[in-house]
C-alpha positions in Angstrom: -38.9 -17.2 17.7 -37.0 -14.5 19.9 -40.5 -12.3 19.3 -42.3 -14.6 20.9 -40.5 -14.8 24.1 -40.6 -11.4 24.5 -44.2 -11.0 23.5 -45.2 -13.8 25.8 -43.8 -11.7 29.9 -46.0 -8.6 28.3 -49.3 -10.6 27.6 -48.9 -12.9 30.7 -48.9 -9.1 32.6 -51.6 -7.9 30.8 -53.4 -11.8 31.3 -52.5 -11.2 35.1 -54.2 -7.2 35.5 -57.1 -7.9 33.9 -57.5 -11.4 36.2 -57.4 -8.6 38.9 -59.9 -6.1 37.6 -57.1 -3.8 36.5 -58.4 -0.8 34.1 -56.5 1.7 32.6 -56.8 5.3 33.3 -59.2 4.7 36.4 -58.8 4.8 39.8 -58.2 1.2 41.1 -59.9 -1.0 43.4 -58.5 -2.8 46.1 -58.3 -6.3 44.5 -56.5 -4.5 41.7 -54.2 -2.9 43.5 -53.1 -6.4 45.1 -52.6 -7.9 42.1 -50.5 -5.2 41.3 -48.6 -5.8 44.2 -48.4 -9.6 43.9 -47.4 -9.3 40.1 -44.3 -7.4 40.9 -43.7 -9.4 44.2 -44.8 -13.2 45.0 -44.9 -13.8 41.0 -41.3 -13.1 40.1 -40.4 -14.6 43.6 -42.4 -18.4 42.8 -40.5 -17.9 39.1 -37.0 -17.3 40.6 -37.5 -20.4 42.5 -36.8 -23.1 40.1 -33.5 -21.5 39.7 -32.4 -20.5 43.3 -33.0 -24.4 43.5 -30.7 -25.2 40.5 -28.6 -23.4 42.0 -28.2 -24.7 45.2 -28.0 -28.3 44.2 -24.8 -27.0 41.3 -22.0 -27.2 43.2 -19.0 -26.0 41.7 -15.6 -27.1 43.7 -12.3 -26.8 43.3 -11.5 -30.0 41.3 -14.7 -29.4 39.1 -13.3 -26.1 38.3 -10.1 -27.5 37.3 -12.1 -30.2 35.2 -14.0 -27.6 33.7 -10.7 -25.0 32.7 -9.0 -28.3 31.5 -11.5 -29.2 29.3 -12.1 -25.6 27.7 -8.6 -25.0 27.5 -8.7 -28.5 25.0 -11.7 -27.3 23.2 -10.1 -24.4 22.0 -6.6 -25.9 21.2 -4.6 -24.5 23.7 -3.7 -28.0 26.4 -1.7 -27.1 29.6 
């Protein structure tokens, strides 16, 4: 299972240069050289997304803190 996830970033990339006209040991065109550009720029930026948004809408205060350390501090035995 962990294989797969790891397989799966480096065959999307490869998925994504040839969708560009990407070729190896050539000089590239234009279009390829974009999609270059976009795969290490507006891709990773639309898939950080999702959880800039997460984050933004998990707010973590100061009396959910103190719920949270309570409730760890009675998971592992140890009560204040």
């Amino acid at each position: 299972m962990r294989k797969g996830w790891v397989i799966l970033p480096i065959h999307l990339a490869g998925i994504i240069l040839a969708w560009f006209g990407f070729v190896a040991n050539e000089v590239q065109t234009d279009a390829a050289m974009m999609g270059i550009r976009t795969m290490f720029s507006i891709f990773p930026a639309v898939f950080a997304l999702p959880g800039i948004i997460a984050i933004y809408f998990y707010r973590i205060d100061s009396t959910m803190l103190k719920t949270m350390e309570k409730d760890l501090l009675e998971r592992h035995g140890t009560a204040v």
